[in-house]
C-alpha positions as CSV (number, residue, x, y, z in Angstrom):
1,X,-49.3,34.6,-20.9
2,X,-49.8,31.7,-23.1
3,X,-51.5,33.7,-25.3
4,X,-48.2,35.6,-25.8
5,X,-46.5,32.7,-26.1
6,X,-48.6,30.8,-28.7
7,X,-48.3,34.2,-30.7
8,X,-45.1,34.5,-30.7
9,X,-44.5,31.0,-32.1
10,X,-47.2,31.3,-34.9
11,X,-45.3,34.6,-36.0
12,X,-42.2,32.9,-35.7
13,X,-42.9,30.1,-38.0
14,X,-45.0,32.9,-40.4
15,X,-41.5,34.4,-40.5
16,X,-39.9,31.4,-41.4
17,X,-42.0,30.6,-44.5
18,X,-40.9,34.3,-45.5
19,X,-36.6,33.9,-45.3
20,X,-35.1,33.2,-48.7
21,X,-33.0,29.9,-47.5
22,X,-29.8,29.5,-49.8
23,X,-29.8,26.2,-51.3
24,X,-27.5,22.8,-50.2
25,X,-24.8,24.3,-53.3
26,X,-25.0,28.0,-52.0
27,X,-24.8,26.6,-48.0
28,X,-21.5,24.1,-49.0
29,X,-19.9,26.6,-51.0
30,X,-20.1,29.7,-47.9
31,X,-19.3,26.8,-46.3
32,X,-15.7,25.8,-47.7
33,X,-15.0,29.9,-48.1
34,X,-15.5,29.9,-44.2
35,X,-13.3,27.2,-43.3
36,X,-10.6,28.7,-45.8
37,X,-10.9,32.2,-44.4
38,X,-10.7,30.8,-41.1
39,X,-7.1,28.7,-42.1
40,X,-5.6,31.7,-43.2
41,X,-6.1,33.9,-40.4
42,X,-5.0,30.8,-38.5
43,X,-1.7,30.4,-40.1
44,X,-1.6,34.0,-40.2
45,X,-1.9,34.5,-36.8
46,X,0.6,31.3,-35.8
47,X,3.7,32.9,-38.1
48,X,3.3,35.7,-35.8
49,X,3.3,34.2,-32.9
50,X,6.2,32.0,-34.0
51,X,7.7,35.6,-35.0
52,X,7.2,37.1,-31.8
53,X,8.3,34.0,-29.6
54,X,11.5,34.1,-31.1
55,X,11.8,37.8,-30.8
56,X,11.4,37.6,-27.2
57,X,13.3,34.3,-27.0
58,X,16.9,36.7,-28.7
59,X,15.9,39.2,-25.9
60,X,15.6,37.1,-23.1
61,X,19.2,35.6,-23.8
C-alpha cells in the first residue's frame, strides 16, 4: 500500500514539472477579468431581483 502511495506522489510531482504554469502577468490579468465578469453578473442578477421584488410588491397591493 505504500508502495501505491509513494508512486502516486512521484507521478504527481513528474506531472507537475510537465504543466505550462501562466506567469504572475498572465495569473493577475485572468485574475481582474474574473472579478469583473463576476460584478457584472452580480449587478446583473441584483436589477432583476430589484425588478421582480417590485413586480410582486404592485401585485401584492
Amino acid at each position: 500500500m505504500f508502495h501505491r502511495i509513494k508512486s502516486f506522489l512521484a507521478e504527481s510531482r513528474e506531472e507537475f514539472k510537465r504543466v505550462n504554469w501562466p506567469t504572475r502577468n498572465e495569473a493577475v490579468k485572468m485574475v481582474f477579468v474574473v472579478v469583473a465578469i463576476s460584478a457584472v453578473i452580480a449587478l446583473f442578477l441584483g436589477a432583476i431581483d430589484y425588478f421582480l421584488i417590485g413586480l410582486l410588491e404592485k401585485i401584492v397591493s
